[in-house]
C-alpha positions in Angstrom: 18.3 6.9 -10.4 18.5 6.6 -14.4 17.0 3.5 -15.3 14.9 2.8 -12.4 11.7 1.2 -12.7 9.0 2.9 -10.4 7.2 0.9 -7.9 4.6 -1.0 -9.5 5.6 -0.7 -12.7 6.1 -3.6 -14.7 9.4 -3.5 -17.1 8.9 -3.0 -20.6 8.7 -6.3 -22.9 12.5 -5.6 -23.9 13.7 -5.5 -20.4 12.7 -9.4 -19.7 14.9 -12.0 -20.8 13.4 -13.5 -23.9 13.2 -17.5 -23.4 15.7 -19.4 -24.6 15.3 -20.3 -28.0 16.8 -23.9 -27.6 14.9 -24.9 -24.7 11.5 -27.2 -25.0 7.8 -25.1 -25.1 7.4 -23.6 -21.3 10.6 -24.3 -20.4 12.1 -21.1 -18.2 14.7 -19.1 -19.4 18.6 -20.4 -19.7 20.4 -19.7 -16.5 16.9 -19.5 -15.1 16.3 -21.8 -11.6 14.1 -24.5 -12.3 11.2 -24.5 -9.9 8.6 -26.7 -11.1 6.1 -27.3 -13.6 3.0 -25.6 -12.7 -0.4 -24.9 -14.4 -1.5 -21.7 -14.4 -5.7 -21.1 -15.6 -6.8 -17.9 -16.6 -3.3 -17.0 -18.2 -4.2 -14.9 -20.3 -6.6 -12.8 -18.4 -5.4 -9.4 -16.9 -4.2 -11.1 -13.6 -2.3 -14.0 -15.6 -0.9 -11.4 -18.3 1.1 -9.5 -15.2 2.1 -12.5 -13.4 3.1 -15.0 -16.4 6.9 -13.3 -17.4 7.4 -12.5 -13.6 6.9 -16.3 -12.8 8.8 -18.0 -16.1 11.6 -15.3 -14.8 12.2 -16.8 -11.3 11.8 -20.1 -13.3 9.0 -21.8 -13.3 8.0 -24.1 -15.9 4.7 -22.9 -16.8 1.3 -25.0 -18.5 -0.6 -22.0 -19.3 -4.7 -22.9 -19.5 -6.8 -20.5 -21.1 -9.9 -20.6 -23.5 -7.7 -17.8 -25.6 -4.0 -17.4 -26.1 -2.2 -13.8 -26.6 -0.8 -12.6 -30.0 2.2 -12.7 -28.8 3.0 -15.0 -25.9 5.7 -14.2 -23.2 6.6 -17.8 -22.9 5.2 -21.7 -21.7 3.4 -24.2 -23.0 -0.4 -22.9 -24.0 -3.2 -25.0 -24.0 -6.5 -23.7 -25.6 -9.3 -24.6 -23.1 -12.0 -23.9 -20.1 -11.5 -24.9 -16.9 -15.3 -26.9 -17.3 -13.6 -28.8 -20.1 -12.2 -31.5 -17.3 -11.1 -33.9 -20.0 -8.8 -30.8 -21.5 -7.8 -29.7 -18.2 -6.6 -33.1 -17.1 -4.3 -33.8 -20.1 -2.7 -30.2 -19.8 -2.4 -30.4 -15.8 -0.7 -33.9 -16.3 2.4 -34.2 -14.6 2.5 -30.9 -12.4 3.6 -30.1 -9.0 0.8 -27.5 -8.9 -2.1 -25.3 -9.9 -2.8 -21.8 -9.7 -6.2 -21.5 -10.7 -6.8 -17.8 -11.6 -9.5 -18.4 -14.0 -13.1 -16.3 -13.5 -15.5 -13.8 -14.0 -13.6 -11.1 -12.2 -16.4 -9.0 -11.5 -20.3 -8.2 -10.2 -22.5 -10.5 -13.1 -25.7 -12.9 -12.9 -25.7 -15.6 -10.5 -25.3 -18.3 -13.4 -22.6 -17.6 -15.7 -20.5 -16.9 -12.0 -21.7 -19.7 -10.6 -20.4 -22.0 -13.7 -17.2 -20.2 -14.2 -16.2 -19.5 -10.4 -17.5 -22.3 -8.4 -17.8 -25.1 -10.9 -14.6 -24.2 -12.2 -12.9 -23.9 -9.1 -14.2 -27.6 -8.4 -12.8 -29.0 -11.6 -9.8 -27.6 -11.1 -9.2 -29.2 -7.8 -10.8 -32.2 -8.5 -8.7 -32.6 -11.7 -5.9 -31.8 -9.2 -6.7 -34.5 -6.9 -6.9 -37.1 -9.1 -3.8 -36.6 -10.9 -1.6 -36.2 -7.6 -0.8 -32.5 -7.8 -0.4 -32.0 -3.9 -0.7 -28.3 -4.0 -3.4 -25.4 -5.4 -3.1 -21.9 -5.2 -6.6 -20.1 -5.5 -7.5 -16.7 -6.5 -9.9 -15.3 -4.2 -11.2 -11.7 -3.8 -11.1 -9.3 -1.1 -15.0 -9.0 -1.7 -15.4 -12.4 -0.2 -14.9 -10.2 3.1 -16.3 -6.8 1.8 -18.4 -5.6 4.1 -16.1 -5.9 7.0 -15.8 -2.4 8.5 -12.2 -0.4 7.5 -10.5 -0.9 11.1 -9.2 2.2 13.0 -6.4 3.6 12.4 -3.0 0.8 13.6 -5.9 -1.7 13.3 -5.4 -4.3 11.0 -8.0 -6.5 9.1 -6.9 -10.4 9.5 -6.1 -12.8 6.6 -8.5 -14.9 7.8 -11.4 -12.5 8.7 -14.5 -14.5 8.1 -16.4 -14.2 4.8 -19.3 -11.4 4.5 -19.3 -11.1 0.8 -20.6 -8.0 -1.0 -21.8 -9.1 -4.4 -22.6 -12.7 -6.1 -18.8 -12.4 -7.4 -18.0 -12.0 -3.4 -20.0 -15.3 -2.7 -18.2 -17.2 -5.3 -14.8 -16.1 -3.8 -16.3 -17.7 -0.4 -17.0 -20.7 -2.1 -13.8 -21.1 -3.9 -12.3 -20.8 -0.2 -14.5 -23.3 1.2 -13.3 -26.0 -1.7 -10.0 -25.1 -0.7 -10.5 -25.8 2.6 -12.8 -29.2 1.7 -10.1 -30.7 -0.4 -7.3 -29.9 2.3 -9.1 -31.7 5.0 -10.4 -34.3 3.0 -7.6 -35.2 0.7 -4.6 -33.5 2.6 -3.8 -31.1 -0.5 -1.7 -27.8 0.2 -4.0 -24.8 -0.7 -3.6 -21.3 -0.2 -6.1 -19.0 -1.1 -5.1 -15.6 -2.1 -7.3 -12.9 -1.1 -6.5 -10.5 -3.9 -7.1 -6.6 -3.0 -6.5 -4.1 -5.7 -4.7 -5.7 -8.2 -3.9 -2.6 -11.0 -0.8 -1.2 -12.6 -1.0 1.6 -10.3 -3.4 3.4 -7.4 -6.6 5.1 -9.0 -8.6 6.1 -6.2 -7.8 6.7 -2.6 -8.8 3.4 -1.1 -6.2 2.1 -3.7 -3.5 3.7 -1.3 -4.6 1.2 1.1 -5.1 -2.2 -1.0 -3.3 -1.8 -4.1 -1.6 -4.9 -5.0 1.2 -3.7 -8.2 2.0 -6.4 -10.7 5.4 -7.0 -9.3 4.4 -7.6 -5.9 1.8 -10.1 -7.4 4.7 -12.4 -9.0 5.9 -12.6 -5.5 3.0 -13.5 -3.8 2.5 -16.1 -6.2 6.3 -17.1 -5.6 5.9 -17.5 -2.2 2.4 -19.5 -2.4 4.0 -22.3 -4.7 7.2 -22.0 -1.8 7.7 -24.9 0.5 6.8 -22.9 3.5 2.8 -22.9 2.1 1.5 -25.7 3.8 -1.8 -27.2 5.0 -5.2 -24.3 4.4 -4.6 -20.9 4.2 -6.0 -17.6 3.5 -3.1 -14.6 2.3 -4.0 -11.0 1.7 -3.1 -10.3 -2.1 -2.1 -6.2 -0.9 1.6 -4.4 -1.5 3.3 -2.5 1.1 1.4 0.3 1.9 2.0 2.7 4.1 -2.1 3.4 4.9 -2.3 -0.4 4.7 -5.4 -1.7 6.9 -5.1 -5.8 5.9 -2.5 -7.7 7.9 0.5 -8.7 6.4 1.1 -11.6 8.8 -0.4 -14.1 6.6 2.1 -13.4 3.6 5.1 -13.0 6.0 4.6 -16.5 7.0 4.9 -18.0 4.1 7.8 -16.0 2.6 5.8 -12.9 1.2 8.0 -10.1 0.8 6.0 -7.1 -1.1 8.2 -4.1 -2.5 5.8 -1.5 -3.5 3.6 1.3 -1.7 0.8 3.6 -2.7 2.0 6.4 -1.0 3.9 7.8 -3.9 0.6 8.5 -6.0 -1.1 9.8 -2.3 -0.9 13.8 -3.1 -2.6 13.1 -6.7 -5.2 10.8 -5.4 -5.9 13.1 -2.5 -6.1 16.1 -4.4 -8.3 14.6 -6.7 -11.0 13.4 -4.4 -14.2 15.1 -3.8 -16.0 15.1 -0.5 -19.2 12.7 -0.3 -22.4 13.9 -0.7 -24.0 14.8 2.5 -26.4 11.7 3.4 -24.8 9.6 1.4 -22.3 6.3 2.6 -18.5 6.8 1.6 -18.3 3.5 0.4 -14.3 3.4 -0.1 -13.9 5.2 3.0 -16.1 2.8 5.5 -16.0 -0.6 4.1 -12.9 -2.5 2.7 -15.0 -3.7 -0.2 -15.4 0.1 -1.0 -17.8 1.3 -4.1 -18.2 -3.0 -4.6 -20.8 -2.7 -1.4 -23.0 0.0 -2.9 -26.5 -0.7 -4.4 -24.6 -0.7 -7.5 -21.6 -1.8 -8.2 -18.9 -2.1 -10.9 -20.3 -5.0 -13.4 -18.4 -7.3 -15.6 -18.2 -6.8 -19.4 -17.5 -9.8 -21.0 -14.7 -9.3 -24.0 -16.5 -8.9 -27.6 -13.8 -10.9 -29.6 -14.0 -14.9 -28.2 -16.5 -14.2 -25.8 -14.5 -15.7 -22.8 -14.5 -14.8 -19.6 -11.6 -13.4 -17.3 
C-alpha cells in the first residue's frame, strides 16, 4: 500500500505531529488526550529516543530526565540531570502520576559504574517516587536478568515471571532493579511493573531477533499499557513484538492491555540465509539460551559515549 510504514519502522520526523506551539513546555500535542504527567529517565538514551514522540502522541505529558538533552527535542519539559542527583530528581518528578525509569548502563561493564547507575539509580528513583506520592513506577528491566533459561521447545513458551538466572553483571542489576520493585510494592503499596525488555532494535539483525525483537512502535505500546489503569500491584511483562517464532509468553502484556503489532518474520528469509552454521564443539549461544551470544565467555560490552561521557 503507498504510504505504508513497514512493521517496526518508526515514521519519519515529518510524519509526527509537531507540538503545539501555544501549549506550555511538555504539554502533548493539541487535539492530543491528556493522560498524565509522567517522568520519563534516561530520555534521551536509545530506548527513550524511540519511545518519547510515540508517548507525547497518545498524550502524555512528559518530564523528560536525562544527564544530556538532544539537538533537537521532539517535545516535553527537559531537565538536565542523573538519576543519583536525588535533590534534581525530586524537583523534576514533583507533581507526577508516574515514573518510567529507563535510565542505565545498557550493557555487559564493571561491577561499579553498573552497580551506581542501575541499582543505586533504580533506588533513587523509587525512593524519590515514594516520597513525593507518585503511586506508580514502570521499570526497565532486561531479558538478561533471565538469560540463561533454556529456549523452550517448540509451542513452549518462557513465562513473564520465570525466575531470575542472570547472565552478566548487567543481568544481575536487572534482577535487582526487579527486586526494588517488588520491595517498594509490598512495603509501600506502589504500582510497579517491570518490563522485561527483549530485543529492543529498529529491526531483526540476527536470527534470535526473529524470536525477541521488540520494534520501536510496539515499545510505545507497552509503555502505554504499563502507565494504563489495568497495571496494578507487582508485575513482570515481557518487552517482545509479535512474533511468529516467539518463545516468551505474551500473557503478561495481554493482561494489562498490551497489544504488539509487529513480527520478525518479514526479515526471516534474510536472516536465515545469512546465518552460518556453528562451529562444531562449540555452544550456539542464540540458538540454546534466550540470553543468546550475552551468555558466552564474552559478551557484547558497553561503550560509554565520547561527547558528555554519560551513560545510557
Amino acid at each position: 500500500m503507498a504510504g505504508s510504514v513497514p512493521p517496526g519502522a518508526v515514521p519519519p520526523a515529518d510524519a509526527v505531529p509537531p507540538a503545539d506551539a501555544g501549549a506550555p513546555a511538555g504539554v502533548p500535542p493539541a487535539g492530543a488526550r491528556r493522560r498524565g504527567r509522567v517522568a520519563l529517565t534516561g530520555a534521551a538514551g536509545s530506548l527513550g529516543s524511540d519511545v518519547v514522540p510515540g508517548l507525547l502522541e497518545l498524550g502524555y505529558e512528559l518530564v523528560c530526565i536525562d544527564q544530556r538533552a538532544p539537538a533537537e527535542p521532539a517535545g516535553g519539559t527537559w531537565v538536565r540531570a542523573s538519576v543519583n542527583d536525588r535533590p534534581a530528581l525530586a524537583e523534576a518528578m514533583a507533581g507526577c502520576d508516574a515514573v518510567v525509569h529507563l535510565a542505565g548502563i545498557p550493557q555487559e561493564d564493571e561491577w561499579e559504574p553498573l552497580m551506581t547507575a542501575n541499582i543505586d539509580g533504580t533506588q533513587a528513583v523509587l525512593e524519590t517516587a515514594r516520597r513525593l506520592g507518585v503511586g506508580r513506577a514502570v521499570l526497565a528491566s532486561s531479558i538478561h536478568a533471565a538469560g540463561f533459561v533454556p529456549v523452550p521447545p517448540a509451542g513452549e513458551r518462557v513465562p513473564d515471571d520465570v525466575v531470575v538466572r542472570p547472565n552478566t553483571f548487567y543481568g544481575v542489576t536487572k534482577a535487582a532493579v526487579e527486586a526494588l520493585g517488588s520491595l517498594y510494592h509490598d512495603r509501600y503499596g506502589m504500582d510497579v511493573v517491570c518490563l522485561r525488555i527483549a530485543s529492543r532494535q529498529a529491526r531483526p539483525t540476527d536470527t534470535r531477533m526473529l524470536s525477541t525483537w521488540l520494534s520501536p512502535a510496539d515499545a510505545v505500546r507497552l509503555l502505554d499499557a504499563a502507565l494504563s489503569p489495568a497495571a496494578t500491584g507487582f508485575r513482570t511483562v515481557w518487552g517482545v513484538s509479535a512474533n511468529t517464532r516467539g518463545y516468551l509468553s505474551p500473557d503478561g502484556g495481554a493482561a494489562i492491555g498490551f497489544r504488539p503489532q509487529d513480527d520478525a518474520e518479514a526479515w526471516a528469509p534474510e536472516l536465515l540465509a545469512a546465518r552460518t552454521a556453528p562451529t562444531p564443539g562449540t555452544t550456539d549461544w542464540n540458538a540454546s539460551l534466550i540470553g543468546g551470544v550475552f551468555c558466552s565467555p564474552e559478551p557484547p560490552r558497553f561503550t560509554p559515549p565520547t561527547t558528555d561521557g554519560s551513560v545510557r
